[in-house]
C-alpha positions as CSV (number, residue, x, y, z in Angstrom):
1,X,-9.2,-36.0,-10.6
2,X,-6.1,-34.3,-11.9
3,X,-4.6,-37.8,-13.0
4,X,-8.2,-38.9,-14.9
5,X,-8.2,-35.6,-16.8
6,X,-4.3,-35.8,-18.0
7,X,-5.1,-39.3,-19.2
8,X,-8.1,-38.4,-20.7
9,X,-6.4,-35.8,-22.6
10,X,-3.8,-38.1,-23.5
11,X,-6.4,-40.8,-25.3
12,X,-8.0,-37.7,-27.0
13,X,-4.7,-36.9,-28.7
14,X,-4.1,-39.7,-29.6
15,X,-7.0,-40.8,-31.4
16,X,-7.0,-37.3,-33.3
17,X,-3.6,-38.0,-34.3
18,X,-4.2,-41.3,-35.6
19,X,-7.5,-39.9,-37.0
20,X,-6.1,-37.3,-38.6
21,X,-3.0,-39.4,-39.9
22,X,-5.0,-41.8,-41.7
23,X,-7.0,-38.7,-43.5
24,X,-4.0,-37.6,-44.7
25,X,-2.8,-40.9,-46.0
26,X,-6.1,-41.4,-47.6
27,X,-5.7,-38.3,-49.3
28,X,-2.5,-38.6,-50.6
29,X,-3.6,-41.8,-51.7
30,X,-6.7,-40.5,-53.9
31,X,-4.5,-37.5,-55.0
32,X,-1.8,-39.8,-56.4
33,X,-4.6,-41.6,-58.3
34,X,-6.4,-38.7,-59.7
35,X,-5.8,-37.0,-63.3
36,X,-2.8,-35.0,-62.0
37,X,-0.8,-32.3,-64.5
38,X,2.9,-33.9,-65.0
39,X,5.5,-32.8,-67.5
40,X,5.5,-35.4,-70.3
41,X,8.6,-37.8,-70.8
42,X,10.3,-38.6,-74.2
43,X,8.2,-41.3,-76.2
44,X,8.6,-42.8,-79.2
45,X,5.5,-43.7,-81.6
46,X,4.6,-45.6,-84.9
47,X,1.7,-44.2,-86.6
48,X,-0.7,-44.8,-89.5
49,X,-3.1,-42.6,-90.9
50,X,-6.5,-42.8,-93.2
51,X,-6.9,-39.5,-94.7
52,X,-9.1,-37.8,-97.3
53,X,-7.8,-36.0,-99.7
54,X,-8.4,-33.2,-101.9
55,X,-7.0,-30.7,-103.9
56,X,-7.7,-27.0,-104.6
57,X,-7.0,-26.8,-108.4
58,X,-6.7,-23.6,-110.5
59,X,-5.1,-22.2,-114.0
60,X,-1.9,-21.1,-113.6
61,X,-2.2,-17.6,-114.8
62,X,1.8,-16.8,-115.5
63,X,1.8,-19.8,-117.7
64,X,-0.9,-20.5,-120.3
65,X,-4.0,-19.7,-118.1
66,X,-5.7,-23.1,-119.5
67,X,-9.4,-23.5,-118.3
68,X,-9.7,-26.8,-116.0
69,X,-12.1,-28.7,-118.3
70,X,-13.1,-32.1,-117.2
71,X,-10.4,-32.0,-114.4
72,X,-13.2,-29.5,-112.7
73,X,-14.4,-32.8,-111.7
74,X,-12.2,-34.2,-109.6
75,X,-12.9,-36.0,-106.2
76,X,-11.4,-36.0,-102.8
77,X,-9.2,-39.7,-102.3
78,X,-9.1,-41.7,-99.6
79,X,-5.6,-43.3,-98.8
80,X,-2.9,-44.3,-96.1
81,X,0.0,-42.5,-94.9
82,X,2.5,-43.9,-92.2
83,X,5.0,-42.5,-89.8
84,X,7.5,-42.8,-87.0
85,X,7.4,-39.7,-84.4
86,X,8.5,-38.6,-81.3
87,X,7.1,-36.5,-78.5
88,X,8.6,-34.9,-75.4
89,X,7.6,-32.4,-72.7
90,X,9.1,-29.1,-72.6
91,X,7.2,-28.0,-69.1
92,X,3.9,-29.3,-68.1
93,X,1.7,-27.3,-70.7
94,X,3.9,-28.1,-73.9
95,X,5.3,-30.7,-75.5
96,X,7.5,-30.9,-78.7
97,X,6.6,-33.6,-81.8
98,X,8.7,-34.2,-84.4
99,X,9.4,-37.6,-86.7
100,X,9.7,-38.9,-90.4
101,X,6.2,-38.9,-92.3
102,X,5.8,-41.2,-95.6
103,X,2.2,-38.9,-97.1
104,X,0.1,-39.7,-99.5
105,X,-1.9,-37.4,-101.2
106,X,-5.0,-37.3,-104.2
107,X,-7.5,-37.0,-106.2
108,X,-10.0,-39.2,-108.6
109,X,-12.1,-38.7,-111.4
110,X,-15.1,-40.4,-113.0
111,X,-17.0,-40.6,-116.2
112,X,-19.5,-42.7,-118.0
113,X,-20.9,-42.0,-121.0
114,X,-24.5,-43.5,-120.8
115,X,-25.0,-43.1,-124.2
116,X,-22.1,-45.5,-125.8
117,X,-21.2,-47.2,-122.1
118,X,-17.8,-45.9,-122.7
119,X,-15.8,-44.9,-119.5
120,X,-13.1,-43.0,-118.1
121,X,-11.6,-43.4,-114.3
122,X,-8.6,-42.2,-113.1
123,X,-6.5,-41.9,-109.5
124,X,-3.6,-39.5,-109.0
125,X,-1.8,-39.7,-105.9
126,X,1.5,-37.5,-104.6
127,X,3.8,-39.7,-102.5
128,X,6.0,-37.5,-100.3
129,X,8.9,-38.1,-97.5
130,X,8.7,-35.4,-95.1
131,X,9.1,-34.3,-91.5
132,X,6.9,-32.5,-89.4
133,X,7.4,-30.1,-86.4
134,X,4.8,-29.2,-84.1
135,X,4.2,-27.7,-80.8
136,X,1.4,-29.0,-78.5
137,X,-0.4,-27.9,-75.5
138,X,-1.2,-30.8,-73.5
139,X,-2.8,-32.1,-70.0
140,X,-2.5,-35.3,-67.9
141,X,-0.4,-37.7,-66.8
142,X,-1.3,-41.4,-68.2
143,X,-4.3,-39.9,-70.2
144,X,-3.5,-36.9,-71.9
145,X,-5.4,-34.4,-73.7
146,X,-3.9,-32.2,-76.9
147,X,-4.4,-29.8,-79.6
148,X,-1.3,-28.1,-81.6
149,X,-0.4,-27.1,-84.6
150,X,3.0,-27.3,-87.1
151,X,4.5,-27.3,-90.2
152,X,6.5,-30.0,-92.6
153,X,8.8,-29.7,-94.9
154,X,8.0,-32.3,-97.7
155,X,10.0,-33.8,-100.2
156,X,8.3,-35.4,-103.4
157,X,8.9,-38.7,-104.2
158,X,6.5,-39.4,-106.9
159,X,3.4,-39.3,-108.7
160,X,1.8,-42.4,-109.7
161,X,-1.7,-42.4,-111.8
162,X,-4.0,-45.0,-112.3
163,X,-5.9,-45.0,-115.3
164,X,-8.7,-47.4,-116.4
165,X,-11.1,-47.2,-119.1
166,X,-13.8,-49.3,-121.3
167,X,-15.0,-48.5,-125.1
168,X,-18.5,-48.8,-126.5
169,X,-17.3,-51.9,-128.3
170,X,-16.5,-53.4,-124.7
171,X,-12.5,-53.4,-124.3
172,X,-11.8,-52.6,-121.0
173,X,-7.5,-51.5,-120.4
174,X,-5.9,-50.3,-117.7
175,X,-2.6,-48.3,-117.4
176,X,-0.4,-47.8,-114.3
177,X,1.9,-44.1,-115.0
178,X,4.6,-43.5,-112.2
179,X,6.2,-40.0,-112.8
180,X,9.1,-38.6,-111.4
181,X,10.1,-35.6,-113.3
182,X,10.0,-31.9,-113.8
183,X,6.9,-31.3,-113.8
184,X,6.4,-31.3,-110.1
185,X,8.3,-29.2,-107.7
186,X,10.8,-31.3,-105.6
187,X,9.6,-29.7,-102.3
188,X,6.4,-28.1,-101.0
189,X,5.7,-27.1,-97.8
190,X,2.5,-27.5,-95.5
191,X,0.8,-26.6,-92.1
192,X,-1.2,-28.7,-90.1
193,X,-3.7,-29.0,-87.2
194,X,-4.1,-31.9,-84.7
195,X,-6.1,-32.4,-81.6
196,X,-6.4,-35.9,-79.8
197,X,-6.0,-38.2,-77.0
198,X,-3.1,-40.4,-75.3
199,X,-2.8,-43.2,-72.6
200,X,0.5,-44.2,-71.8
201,X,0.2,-47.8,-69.3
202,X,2.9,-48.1,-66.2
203,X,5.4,-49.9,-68.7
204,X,5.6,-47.7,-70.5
205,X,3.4,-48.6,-74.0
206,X,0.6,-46.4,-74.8
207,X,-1.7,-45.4,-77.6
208,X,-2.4,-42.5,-79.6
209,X,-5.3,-41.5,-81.7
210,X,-5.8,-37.8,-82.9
211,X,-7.4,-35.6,-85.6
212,X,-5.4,-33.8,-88.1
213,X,-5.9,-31.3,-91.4
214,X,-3.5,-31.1,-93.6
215,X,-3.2,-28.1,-95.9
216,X,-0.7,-27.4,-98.4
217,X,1.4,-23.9,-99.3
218,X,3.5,-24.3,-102.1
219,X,2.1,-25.6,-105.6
220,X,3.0,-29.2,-106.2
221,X,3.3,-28.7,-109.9
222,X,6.4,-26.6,-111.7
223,X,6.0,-23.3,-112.9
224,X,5.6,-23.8,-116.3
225,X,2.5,-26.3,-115.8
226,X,-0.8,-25.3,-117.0
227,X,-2.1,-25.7,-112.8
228,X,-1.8,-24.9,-109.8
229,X,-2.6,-27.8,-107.5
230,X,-2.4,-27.7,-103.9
231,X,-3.2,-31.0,-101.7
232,X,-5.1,-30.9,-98.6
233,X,-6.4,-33.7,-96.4
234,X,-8.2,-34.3,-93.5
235,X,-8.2,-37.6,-91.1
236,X,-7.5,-39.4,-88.6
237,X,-4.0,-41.1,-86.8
238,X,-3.9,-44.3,-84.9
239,X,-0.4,-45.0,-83.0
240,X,1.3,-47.1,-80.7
241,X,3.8,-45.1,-78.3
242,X,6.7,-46.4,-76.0
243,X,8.5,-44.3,-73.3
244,X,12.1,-44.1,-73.3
């Protein structure tokens, strides 16, 4: 009797051991596979961005204080901006994002004089090289959640307006002006907000596509310009990352 219960006890164990090994296994298994926290490696990205643009606009008081006039007007711009970054974890909540930024900012106006069908339509955009440095907190492994904020430096390249109009005797002219002088400040500074979502794939390739606003410090303009203009923007980025 004493042999039949030793060998019963014997099969018991080791059907719980195998029982229980394979529950662990399984578990490790489904753990592995789940959306786990991990500190993010160093990836590189290339990025392009649709933003709109727009402007806060106002007389600059030290100077001549010169009411806005038509340039009250003035609509937000929609246009392209492009940039190389990189990203890298500095613990599992935090990663650091820096890179080189080619921005372009704007504004338009519109007239039409219904009386004469005369017109007046005009673009300004600000073309600036600058790079941006911002702190993110972030979760996830090969999908990753984050919102951060930071601030770029940029440096102006130029300013290049647009100009068509029509008469009431039907001539229609166009004019292209690209400036690149004193009359804008050769650096401003700005701050920025970005939330979004990433997938990196097991080789390494990934995408990126977040949410950012854009809003400017410094005046783009000179001191001694009748304004003070400062461009903002709001859009969205689309990039394509690699891990080193």
């Amino acid at each position: 009797m004493i042999r039949y219960l030793l060998v019963c006890c014997l099969i018991l164990s080791l059907a719980f051991q195998s029982s229980f090994g394979q529950l662990e296994i399984n578990q490790q298994a489904k753990k592995k596979n789940a959306w786990v926290q991990q500190k993010m490696p160093t990836q590189v990205s290339m990025e392009i961005t649709r933003n709109q643009s727009f402007r806060t606009l106002v007389p600059n008081a030290s100077f001549l204080n010169t009411p806005l006039g038509e340039r009250a007007n003035e609509s937000p711009l929609t246009l392209w901006s492009y940039g190389l970054g990189m990203q890298t974890g500095l613990g599992k909540w935090i990663r650091f994002e820096s890179g080189l930024l080619w921005l372009q900012q704007g504004e338009q106006y519109a007239f039409n004089d219904p009386n004469s069908d005369s017109s007046l339509n005009y673009t300004n955009r600000y073309r600036y090289l600058g790079l941006p440095l911002a702190l993110n907190l972030q979760y996830g492994s090969s999908f990753r959640v984050f919102v951060g904020a930071g601030i770029a430096p940029m440096i102006f390249n130029r300013s290049i307006q647009q100009i068509n109009w029509s008469t009431a005797l039907g001539a229609n002219e166009k004019e292209t002006l690209k400036i690149k002088n004193n009359d804008f400040t050769s650096a401003v500074f700005q701050v920025y907000f970005q939330g979004g979502i990433q997938y990196t794939g097991e080789k390494g390739w990934g995408m990126i596509l977040k949410a950012v606003y854009r809003q400017q410090l410094s005046n783009t303009y000179s001191k001694y310009n009748a304004y003070i203009h400062k461009a903002n923007a709001m859009g969205f980025t689309f990039g394509i990352s690699k891990t080193f």
